[in-house]
C-alpha positions in Angstrom: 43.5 67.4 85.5 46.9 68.9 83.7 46.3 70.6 80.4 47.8 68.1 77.9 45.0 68.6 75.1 47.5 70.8 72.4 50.8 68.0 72.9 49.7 66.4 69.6 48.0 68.2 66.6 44.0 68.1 66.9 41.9 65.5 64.4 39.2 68.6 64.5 38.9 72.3 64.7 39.2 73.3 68.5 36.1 73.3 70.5 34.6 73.3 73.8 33.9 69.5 74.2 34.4 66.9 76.8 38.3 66.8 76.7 38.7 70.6 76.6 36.1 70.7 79.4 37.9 67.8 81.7 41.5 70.3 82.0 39.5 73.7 81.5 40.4 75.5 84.8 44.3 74.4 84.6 44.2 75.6 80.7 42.8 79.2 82.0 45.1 78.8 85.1 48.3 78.4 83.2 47.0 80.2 79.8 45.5 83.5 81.0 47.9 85.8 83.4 46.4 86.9 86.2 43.3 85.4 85.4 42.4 84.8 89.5 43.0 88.5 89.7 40.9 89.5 87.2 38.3 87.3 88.1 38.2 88.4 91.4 38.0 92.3 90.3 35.0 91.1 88.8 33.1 89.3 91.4 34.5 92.5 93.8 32.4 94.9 91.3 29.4 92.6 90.8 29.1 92.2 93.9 29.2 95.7 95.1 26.3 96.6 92.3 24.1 93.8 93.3 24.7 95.6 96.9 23.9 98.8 95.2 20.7 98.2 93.0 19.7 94.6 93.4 18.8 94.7 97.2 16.0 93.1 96.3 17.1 90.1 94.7 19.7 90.8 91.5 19.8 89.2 88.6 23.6 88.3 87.0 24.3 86.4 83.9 27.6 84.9 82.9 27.4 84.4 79.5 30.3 81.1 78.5 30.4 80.6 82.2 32.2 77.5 81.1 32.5 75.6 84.2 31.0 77.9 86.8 34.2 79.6 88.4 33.0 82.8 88.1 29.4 82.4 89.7 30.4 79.6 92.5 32.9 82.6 93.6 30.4 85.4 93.4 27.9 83.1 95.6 30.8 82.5 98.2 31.3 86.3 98.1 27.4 87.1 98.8 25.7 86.9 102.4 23.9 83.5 103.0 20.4 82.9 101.9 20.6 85.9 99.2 17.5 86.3 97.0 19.9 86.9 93.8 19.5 85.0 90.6 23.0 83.6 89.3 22.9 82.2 85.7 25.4 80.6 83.7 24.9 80.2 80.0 27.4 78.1 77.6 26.7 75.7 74.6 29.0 73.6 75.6 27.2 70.5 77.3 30.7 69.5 78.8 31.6 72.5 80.4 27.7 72.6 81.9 27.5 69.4 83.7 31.0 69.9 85.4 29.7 73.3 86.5 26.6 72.0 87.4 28.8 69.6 89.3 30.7 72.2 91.3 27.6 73.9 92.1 26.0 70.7 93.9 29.4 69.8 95.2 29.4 73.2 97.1 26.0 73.4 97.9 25.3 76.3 95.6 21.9 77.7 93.7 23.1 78.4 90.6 21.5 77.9 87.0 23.3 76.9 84.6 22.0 76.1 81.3 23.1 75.1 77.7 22.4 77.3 75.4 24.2 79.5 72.8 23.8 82.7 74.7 23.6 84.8 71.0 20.4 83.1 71.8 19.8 83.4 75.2 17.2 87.0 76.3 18.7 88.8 78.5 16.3 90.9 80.9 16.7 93.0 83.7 20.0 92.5 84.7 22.0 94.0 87.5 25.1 92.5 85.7 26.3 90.4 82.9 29.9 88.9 83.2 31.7 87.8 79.7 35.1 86.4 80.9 37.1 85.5 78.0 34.5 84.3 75.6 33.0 87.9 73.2 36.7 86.7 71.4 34.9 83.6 70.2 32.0 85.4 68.7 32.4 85.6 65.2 33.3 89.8 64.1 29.6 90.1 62.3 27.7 89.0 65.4 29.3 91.3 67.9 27.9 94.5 67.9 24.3 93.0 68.2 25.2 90.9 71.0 26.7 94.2 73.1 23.9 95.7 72.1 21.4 93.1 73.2 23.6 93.2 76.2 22.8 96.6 76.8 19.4 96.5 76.5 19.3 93.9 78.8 20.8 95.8 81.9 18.7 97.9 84.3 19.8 101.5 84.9 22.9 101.4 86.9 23.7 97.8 86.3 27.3 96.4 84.7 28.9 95.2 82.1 32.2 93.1 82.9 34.6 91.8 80.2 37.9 90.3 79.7 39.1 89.7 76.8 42.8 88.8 74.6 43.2 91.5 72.6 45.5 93.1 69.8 47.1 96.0 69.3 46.8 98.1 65.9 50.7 98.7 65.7 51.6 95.7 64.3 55.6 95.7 65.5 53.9 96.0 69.0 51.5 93.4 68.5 54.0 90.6 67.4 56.2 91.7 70.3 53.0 91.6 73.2 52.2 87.9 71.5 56.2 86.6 71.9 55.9 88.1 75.8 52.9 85.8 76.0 54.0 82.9 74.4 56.9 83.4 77.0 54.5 83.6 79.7 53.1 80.3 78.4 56.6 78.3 78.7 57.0 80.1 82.5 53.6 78.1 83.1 55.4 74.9 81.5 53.8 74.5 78.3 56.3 73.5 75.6 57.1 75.1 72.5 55.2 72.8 70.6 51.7 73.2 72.3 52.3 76.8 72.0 52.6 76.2 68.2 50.0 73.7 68.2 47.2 75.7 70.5 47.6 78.8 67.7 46.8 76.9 64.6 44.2 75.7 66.2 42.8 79.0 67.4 43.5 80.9 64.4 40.2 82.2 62.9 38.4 80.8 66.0 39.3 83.3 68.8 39.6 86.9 66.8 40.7 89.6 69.4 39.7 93.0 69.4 42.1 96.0 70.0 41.0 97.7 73.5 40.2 100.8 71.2 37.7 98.7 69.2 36.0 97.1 72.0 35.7 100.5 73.7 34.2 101.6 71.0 31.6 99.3 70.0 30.5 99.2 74.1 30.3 103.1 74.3 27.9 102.4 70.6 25.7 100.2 72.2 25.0 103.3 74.9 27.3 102.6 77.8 28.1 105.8 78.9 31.0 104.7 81.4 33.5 102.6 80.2 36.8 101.6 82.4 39.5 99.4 82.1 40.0 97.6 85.5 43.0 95.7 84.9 45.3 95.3 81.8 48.5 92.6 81.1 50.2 93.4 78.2 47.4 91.6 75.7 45.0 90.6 78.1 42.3 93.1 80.1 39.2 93.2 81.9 36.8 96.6 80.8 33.6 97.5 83.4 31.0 99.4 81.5 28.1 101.3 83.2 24.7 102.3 82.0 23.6 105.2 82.9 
């Protein structure tokens, strides 16, 4: 279904729910540039460490998997019959069933379950995948959560993350936000959902500058941290422990 959700003024702050859910993967389409790029960088790396150090059956998490994208490509990536454990955590009970959905639809063994993965233990993992969803997590849970995700990977496993992000020089920032919102009518959204979809946002998806969430990865103890792909305010960081 199109994204039509932000051509009238929500009755209720934004969230995950049905409605969201039901347009989800034409809103990430259309909102997020290059987001089948980025996503496929990812499932390129997490693949080749779960080739690497999880020969005996890998475990990856997707943490907001939302409705599965990531892990339905990652399992059309990997050989058939793979002993790997795929596992998608969100709290959105929407955006689970339509991923459980696709899964069952495609013939794939996946888990997805609903929970709030600041929650959710993560153990022995070859990778954990966080597309587009640390930027929800409220500023005072953050650090914990990296470092829980940390702790969570084996020795040589991954870290992959995309995020929106800022930039500290203001004059920069305001201009890398108009390029967006440009972006945004190229895709065909009006002025007015533009307008609309950021007062609805505002206090409820906080970017980080790349700087700052350099920083608080290499904190939690990842060594090697890389930026894989970057679009003006959007980029996808791999971090390594070692």
């Amino acid at each position: 279904m199109k994204d039509e959700i932000f051509l009238t003024p929500p009755l209720k702050q934004f969230e995950f729910d049905e409605g969201v859910a039901s347009v989800f993967d034409d809103m990430v389409a259309r909102s997020i540039p290059f987001y089948a790029q980025s996503l496929g960088l990812s499932v390129d790396f997490v693949k080749n460490c779960l080739e690497k150090i999880g020969q005996n059956g890998g475990v990856v998490y997707d943490l907001g998997c939302s409705t599965g994208t990531f892990l339905l490509e990652l399992s059309n990536r990997l050989e058939k019959g793979h002993q790997h454990s795929l596992i998608g955590i969100d709290n959105s009970s929407a955006m689970i069933e339509r991923a459980k959905l696709k899964a069952k639809t495609y013939g794939k063994e996946i888990d997805f379950v609903c929970r709030d993965f600041l929650d959710f233990h993560i153990d022995k993992a070859c990778a954990v995948v966080a597309n587009y969803t640390i930027q929800f997590v409220r500023p005072i849970n953050r650090t914990s959560l990296i470092d829980r995700i940390f702790k969570g990977i084996i020795e040589g496993g991954i870290f992959v993350m995309s995020e929106k992000m800022s930039s500290p020089d203001k004059v920069l920032d305001r201009e890398m936000i108009q390029r967006y919102y440009d972006y945004k009518k190229e895709q065909g959204y009006t002025q007015n959902e533009i307008t609309i979809k950021r007062e609805a946002l505002e206090n409820v998806l906080v970017p980080y500058s790349l700087e700052e969430n350099i920083e608080i990865l290499k904190n939690a103890g990842f060594k090697s941290v890389e930026v894989l792909f970057k679009w003006i305010n959007f980029a996808t960081i791999i971090a390594r422990k070692s």
